[in-house]
Wavefront OBJ file of the C-alpha trace (Angstrom):
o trace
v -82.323 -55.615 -27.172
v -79.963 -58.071 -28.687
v -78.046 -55.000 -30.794
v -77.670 -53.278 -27.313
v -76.188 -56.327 -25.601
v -73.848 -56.718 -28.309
v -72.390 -53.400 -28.207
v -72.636 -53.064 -24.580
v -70.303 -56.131 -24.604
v -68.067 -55.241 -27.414
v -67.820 -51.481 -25.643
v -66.819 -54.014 -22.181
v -64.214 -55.754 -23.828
v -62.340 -52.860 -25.575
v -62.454 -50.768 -22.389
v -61.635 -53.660 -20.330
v -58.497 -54.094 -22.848
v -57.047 -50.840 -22.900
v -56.968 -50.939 -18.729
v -55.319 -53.902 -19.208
v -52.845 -52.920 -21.940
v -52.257 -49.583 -19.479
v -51.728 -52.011 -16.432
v -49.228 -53.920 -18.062
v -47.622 -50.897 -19.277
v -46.981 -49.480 -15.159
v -43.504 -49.430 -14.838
v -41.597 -52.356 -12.249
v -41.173 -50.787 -9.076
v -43.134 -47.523 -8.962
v -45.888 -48.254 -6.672
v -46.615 -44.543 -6.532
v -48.246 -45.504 -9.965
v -51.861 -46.512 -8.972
v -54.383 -47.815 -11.226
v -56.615 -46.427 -11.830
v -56.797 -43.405 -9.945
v -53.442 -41.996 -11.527
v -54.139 -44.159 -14.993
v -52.726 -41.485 -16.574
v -49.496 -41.369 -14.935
v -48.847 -44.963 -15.023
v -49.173 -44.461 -19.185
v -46.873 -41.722 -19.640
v -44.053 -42.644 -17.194
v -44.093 -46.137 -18.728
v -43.381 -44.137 -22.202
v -39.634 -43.612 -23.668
v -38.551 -40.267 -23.371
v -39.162 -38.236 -27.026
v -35.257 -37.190 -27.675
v -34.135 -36.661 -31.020
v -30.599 -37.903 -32.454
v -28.147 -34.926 -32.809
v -28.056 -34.001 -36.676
v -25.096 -33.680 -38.404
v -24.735 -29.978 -38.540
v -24.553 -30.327 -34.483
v -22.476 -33.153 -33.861
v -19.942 -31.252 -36.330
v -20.137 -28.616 -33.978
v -20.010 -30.905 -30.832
v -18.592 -34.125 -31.581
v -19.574 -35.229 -28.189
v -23.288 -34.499 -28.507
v -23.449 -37.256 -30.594
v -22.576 -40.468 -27.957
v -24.884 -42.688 -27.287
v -25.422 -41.809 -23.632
v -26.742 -37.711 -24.760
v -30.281 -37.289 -24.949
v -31.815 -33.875 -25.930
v -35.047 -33.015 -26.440
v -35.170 -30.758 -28.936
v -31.721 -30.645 -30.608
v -31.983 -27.856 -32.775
v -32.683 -25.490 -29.909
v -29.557 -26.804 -28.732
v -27.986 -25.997 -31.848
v -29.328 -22.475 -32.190
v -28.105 -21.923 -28.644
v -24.799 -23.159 -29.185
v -24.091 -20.495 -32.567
v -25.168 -18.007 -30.436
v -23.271 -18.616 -27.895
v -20.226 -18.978 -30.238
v -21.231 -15.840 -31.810
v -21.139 -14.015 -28.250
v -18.251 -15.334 -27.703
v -16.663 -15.522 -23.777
v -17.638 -12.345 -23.540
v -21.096 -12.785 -22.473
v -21.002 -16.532 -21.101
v -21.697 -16.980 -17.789
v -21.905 -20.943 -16.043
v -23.545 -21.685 -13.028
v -23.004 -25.291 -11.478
v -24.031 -27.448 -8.546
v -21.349 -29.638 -6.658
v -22.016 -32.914 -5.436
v -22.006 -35.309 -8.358
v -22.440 -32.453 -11.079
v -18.918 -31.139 -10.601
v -17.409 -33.906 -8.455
v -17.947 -37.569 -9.173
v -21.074 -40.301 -8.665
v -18.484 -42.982 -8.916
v -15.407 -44.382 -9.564
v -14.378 -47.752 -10.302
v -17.238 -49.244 -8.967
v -17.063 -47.071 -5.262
v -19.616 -44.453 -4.654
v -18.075 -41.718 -4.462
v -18.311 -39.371 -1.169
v -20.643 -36.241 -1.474
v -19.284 -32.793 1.004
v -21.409 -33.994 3.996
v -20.807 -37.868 3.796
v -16.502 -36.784 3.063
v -17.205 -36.107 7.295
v -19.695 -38.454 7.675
v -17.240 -41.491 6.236
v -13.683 -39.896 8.073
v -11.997 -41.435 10.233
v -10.818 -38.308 11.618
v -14.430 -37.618 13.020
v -15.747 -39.055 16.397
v -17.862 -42.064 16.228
v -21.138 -40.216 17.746
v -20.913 -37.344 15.040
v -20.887 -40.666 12.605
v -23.605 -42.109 14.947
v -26.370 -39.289 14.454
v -25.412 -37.886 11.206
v -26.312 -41.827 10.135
v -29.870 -41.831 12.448
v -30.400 -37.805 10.793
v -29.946 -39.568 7.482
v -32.166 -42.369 8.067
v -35.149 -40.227 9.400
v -35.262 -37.257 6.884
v -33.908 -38.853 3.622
v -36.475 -40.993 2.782
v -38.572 -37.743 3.252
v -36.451 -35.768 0.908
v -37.514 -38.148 -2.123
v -40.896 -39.230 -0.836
v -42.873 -38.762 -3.990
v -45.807 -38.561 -2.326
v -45.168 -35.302 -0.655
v -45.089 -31.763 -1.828
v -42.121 -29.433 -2.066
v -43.450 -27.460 0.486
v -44.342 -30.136 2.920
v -40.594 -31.319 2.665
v -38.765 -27.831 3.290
v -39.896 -27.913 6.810
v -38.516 -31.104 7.627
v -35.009 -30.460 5.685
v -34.748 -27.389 7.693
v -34.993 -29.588 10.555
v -32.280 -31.955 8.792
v -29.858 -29.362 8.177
v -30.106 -27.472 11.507
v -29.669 -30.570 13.505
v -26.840 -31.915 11.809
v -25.178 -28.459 11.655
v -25.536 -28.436 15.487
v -24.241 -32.450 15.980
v -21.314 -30.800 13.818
v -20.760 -27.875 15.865
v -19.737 -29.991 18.588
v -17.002 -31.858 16.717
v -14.304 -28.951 18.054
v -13.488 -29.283 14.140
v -9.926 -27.250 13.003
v -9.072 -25.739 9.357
v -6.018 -28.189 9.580
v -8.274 -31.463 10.481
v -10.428 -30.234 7.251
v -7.786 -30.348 5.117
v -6.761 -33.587 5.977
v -10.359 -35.534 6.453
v -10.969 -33.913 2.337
v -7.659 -35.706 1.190
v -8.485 -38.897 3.215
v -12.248 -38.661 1.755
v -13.345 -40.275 -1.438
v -14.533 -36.993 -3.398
v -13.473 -37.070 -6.523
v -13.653 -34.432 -8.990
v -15.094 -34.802 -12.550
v -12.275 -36.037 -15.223
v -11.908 -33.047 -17.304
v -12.442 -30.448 -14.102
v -9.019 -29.094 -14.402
v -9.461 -28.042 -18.120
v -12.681 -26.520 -17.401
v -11.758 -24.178 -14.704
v -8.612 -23.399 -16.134
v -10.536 -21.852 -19.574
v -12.905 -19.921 -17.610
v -10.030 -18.687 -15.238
v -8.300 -17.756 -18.475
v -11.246 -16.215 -20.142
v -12.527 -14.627 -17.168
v -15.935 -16.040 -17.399
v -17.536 -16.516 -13.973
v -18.783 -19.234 -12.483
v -21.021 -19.552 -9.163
v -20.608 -22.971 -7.515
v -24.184 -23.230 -5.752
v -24.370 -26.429 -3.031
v -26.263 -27.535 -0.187
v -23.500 -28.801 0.967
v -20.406 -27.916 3.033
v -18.981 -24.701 1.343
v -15.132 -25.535 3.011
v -15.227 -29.079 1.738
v -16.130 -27.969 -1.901
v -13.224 -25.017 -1.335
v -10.623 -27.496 0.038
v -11.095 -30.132 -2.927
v -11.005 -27.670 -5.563
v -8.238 -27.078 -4.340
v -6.268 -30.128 -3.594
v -7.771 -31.693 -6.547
v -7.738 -28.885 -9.431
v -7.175 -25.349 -9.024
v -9.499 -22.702 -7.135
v -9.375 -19.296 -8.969
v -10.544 -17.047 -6.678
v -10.981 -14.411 -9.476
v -14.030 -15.955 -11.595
v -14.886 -18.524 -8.884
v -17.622 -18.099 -6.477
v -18.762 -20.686 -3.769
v -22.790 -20.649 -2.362
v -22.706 -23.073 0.248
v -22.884 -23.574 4.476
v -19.452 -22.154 5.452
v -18.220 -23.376 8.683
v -17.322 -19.983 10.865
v -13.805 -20.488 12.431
v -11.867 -18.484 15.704
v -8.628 -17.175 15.269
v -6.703 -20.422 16.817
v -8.929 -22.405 13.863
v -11.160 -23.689 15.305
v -14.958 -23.582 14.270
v -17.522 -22.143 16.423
v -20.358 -22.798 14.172
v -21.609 -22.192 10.986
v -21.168 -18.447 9.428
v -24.818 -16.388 8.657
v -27.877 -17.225 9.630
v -29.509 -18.769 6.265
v -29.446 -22.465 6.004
v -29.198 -24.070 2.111
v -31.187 -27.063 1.974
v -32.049 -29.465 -1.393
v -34.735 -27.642 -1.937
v -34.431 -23.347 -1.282
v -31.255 -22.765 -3.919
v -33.682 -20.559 -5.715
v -34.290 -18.367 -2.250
v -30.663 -18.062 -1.062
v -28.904 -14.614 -0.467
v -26.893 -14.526 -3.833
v -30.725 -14.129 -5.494
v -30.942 -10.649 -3.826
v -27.655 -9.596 -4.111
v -25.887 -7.530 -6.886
v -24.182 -10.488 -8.050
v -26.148 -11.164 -11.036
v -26.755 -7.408 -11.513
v -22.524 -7.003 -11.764
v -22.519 -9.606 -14.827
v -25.992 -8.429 -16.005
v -24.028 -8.161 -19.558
v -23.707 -11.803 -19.817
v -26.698 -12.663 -21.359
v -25.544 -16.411 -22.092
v -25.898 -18.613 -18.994
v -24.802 -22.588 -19.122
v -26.589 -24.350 -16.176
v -25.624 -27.726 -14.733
v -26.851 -29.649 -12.021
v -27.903 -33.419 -11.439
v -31.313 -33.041 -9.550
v -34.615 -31.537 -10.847
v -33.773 -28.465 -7.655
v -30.846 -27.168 -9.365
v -33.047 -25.987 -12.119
v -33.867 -23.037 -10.349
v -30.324 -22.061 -8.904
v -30.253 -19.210 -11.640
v -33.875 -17.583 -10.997
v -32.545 -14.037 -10.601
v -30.603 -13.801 -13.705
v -33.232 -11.877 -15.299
v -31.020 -10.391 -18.187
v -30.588 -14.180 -19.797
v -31.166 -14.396 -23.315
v -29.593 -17.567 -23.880
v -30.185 -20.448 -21.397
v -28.770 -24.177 -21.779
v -29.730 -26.433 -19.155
v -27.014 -29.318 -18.669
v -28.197 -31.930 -16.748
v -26.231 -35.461 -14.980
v -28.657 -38.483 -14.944
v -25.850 -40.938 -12.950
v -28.227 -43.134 -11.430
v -32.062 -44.980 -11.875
v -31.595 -43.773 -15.441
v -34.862 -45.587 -17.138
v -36.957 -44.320 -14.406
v -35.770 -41.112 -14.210
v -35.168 -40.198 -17.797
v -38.289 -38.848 -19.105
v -38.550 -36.055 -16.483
v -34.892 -34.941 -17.114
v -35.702 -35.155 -20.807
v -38.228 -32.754 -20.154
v -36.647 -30.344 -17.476
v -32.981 -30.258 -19.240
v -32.296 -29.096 -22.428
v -29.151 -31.696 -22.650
v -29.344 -34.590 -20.397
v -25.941 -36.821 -19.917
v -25.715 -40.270 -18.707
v -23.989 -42.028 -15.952
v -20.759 -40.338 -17.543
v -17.692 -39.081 -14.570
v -16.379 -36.979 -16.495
v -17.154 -33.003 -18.449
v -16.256 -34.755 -21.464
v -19.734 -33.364 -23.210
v -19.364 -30.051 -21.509
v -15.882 -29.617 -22.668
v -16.490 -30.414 -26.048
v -19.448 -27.151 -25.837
v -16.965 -24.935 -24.145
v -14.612 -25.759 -27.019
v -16.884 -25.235 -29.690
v -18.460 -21.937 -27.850
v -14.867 -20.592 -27.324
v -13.144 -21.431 -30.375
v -10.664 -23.333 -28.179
v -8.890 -26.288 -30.366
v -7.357 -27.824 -27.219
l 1 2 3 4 5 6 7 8 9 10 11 12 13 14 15 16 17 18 19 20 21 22 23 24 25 26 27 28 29 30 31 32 33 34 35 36 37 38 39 40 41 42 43 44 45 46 47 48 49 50 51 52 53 54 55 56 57 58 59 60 61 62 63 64 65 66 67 68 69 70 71 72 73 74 75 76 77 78 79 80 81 82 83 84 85 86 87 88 89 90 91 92 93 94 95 96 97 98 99 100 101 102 103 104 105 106 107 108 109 110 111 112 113 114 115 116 117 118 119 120 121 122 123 124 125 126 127 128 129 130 131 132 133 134 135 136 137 138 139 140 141 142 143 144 145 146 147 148 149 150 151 152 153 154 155 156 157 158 159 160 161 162 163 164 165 166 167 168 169 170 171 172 173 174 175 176 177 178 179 180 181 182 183 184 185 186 187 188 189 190 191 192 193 194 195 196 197 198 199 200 201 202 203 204 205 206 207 208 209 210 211 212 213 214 215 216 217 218 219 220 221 222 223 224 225 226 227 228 229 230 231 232 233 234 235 236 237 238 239 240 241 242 243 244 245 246 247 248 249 250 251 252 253 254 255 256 257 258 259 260 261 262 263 264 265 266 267 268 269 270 271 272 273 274 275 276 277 278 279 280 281 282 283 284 285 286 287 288 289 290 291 292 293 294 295 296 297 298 299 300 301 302 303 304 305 306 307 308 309 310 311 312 313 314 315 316 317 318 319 320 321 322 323 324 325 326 327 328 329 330 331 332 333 334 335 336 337 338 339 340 341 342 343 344 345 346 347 348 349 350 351 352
């Protein structure tokens, strides 16, 4: 009997230990994290990322893959992906990007910077009871949107319901073309440093790029425009396109399909011919900032060669190990397409 208590107690003490290594390892903040139903959660989330530095054969290939705020997972995928996309040349690159804060800016000098529905939310050329209930809409579904305690599919009901209210609070704005253009050059949307070099080369190359958003599809257009250069030729928009009259002013919002955070792999463009009419380019560079815009290329079914770029510009430690997992090449809290560039440069055999 006394050998049993003894290991009984021993067996107490080690088990009671590793709960209470685990418990101290939960991370600050993430009450989601419950011990010790979801034990094993709270132990891996708590865990650093597994990224590997960039060897040297890569980072003389892509100097930029080498700063300090790059993580990739597996860097010699990245690597093999890169020669063969150098091999392939422009001919068979494709790019498909989101907007808000993948093309355009998180920040700038310390200002957050304005996303395409918050450019009308924050104008001063909007009425104060648009401002009013986009602000309530916000408050109600957002906290929704990243509850982490609810499924995918229990959220795409209510951000329906988001984006079909505000779209009707909008509607009654009597918003013109020329009022557009001026609340997007008041607004603080700011594109990416680097944007104009980027669309220029793939305007140049003729390389196509889809622009897929949630957002408003005219606000994207107009500060592409003001801001860079919109080349209609390679450059395609998937957004919510305001629907206008012929004295410019909008009636309402053109189709019928509404794209939320969460349906950009269910959108129109996925049964069209569009990725059928570049079904040649078999090297696709994806880049978004949120775990959705991983599936905003489901329906390029010809891809051999797939690099997943993804923007980490905010709650980087708790976020990290899930983009380290979901993107090939994660960047952080960087404004600009520095790292991108640098790819498209080595890819294209472009020295400037």
């Amino acid at each position: 009997m006394c050998t049993v208590s003894v290991v009984l107690l021993l067996a107490y003490i080690v088990i009671s230990g590793h709960f209470q290594l685990v418990s101290n390892l939960q991370p600050k903040g993430r009450e989601d994290c419950c011990f010790p139903d979801n034990i094993y959660s709270c132990f891996t989330s708590s865990m650093s990322p597994i990224t590997t530095a960039a060897p040297p054969s890569l980072v003389k290939l892509v100097p930029e893959l080498g700063q300090s705020n790059v993580r990739m997972k597996d860097p010699a995928f990245v690597e093999t992906a890169i020669r063969t996309m150098m091999r392939d040349a422009h001919h068979k690159l494709q790019v498909v990007a989101d907007f808000d804060r993948t093309l355009s800016k998180y920040c700038e000098n310390g200002r957050i910077c304005s996303t395409t529905h918050s450019v009308l939310e924050e104008s001063k050329f909007m009425p104060d009871f648009y401002k009013e209930e986009a602000k309530k809409l916000k408050d109600t579904y957002m906290p929704i949107e990243f509850d982490p305690t609810k499924t995918v599919a229990e959220k795409i009901p209510k951000m329906i319901e988001w984006w079909t209210k505000g779209h009707k609070v909008l509607e009654a704005c009597q918003l013109t073309r020329d009022t557009l253009q001026h609340i997007v050059a008041d607004s603080h949307a700011r594109l990416r440093n680097g944007c104009q070099w980027f669309f220029d080369k793939l305007h140049q190359l003729e390389i196509p790029i889809l622009i897929f958003s949630a957002g408003i599809g005219d606000v994207i257009h107009e500060t592409i425009t003001q801001q860079s250069s919109f080349h209609s030729e390679n450059m395609k928009i998937v957004a919510n396109f305001l629907q206008f009259d012929e004295m410019g002013k909008m009636t309402g919002f053109a189709g019928d399909e509404i794209i939320h955070t969460f349906n950009k792999n269910e959108n129109a463009i996925h049964s069209s011919d569009y990725f059928f009419n570049i079904k040649h380019r078999e090297n696709l560079l994806l880049m978004g900032d949120s775990l959705g815009d991983l599936k905003m290329a489901e329906g390029a079914d010809h891809v051999e060669c797939f690099l997943k770029i993804g923007f980490l510009n905010f709650k980087v430690e708790e976020n990290l190990p899930q983009y380290s997992q979901s993107f090939d090449i994660v960047i952080l809290e960087d404004e600009s397409l520095d790292v991108v560039n640098g790819m498209m440069r080595a890819i294209l055999d472009l020295s400037s």
